[in-house]
C-alpha positions in Angstrom: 121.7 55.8 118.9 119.2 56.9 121.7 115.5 56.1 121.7 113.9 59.6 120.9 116.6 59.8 117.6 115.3 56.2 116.8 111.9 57.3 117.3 112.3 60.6 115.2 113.9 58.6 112.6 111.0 56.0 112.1 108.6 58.9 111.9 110.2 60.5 109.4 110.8 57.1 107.7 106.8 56.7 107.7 106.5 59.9 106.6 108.8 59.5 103.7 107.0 56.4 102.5 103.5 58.0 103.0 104.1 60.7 100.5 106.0 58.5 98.2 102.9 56.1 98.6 100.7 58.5 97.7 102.9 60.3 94.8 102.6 56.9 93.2 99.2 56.6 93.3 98.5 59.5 91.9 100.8 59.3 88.8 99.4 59.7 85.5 99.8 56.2 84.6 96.7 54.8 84.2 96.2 57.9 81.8 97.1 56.1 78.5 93.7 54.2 78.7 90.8 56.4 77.5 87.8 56.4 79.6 84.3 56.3 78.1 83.5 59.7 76.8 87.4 61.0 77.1 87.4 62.9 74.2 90.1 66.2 74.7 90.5 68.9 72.4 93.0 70.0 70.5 96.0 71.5 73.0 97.0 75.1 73.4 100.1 77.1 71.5 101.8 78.7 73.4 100.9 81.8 72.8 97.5 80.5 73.6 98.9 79.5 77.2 100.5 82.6 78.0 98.0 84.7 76.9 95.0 82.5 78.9 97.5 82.4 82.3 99.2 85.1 82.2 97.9 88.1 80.5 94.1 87.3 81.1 94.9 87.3 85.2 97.0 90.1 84.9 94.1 92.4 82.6 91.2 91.1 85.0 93.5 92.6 87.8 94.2 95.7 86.2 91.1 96.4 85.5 89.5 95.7 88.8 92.0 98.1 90.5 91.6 100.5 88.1 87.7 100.3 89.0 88.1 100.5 92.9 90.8 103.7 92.3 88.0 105.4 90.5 85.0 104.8 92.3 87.1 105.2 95.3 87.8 109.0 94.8 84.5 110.7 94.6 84.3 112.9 97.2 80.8 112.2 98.4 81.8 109.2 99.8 80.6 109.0 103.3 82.7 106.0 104.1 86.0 107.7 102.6 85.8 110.9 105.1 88.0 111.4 107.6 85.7 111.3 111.0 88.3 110.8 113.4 89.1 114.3 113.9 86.4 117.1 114.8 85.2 119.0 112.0 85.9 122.8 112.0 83.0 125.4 110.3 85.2 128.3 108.8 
């Protein structure tokens, strides 16, 4: 095996272990014991869930590009004229 595969290899060796380093460390395992003041809620239905990340991001959406459509077609809108062109009196 040459040097620069060797090398290559070890990197991503280190870089492997690094993640998996800090996967661990972040696991929910020390979740079980309650902290002072940990008190959650009841949990969401599903229905609940959809509804709150889902439909809600997909309303607020709609509704804020149905607002910039209409507001965006009045016609005395000085910023939605076209000025490129040289404007002709009939």
């Amino acid at each position: 095996m040459s040097n620069k595969v060797n090398k290559n290899a070890m990197r991503a060796g280190a870089i492997t272990a690094g993640t998996m380093l800090m996967l661990l460390m972040s696991s929910p395992a020390f979740a079980l014991t309650r902290d002072d003041g940990d008190d959650p809620g009841p949990g969401l239905s599903v229905i609940q869930t959809l509804g709150l990340y889902v439909a809600a991001p997909i309303v607020l959406f709609l509704v804020i590009a149905g607002l910039v459509m209409v507001l965006s077609r009045k016609g005395d809108n000085a910023h939605m004229q076209d000025t490129h062109y040289a404007k002709t009196s009939h």
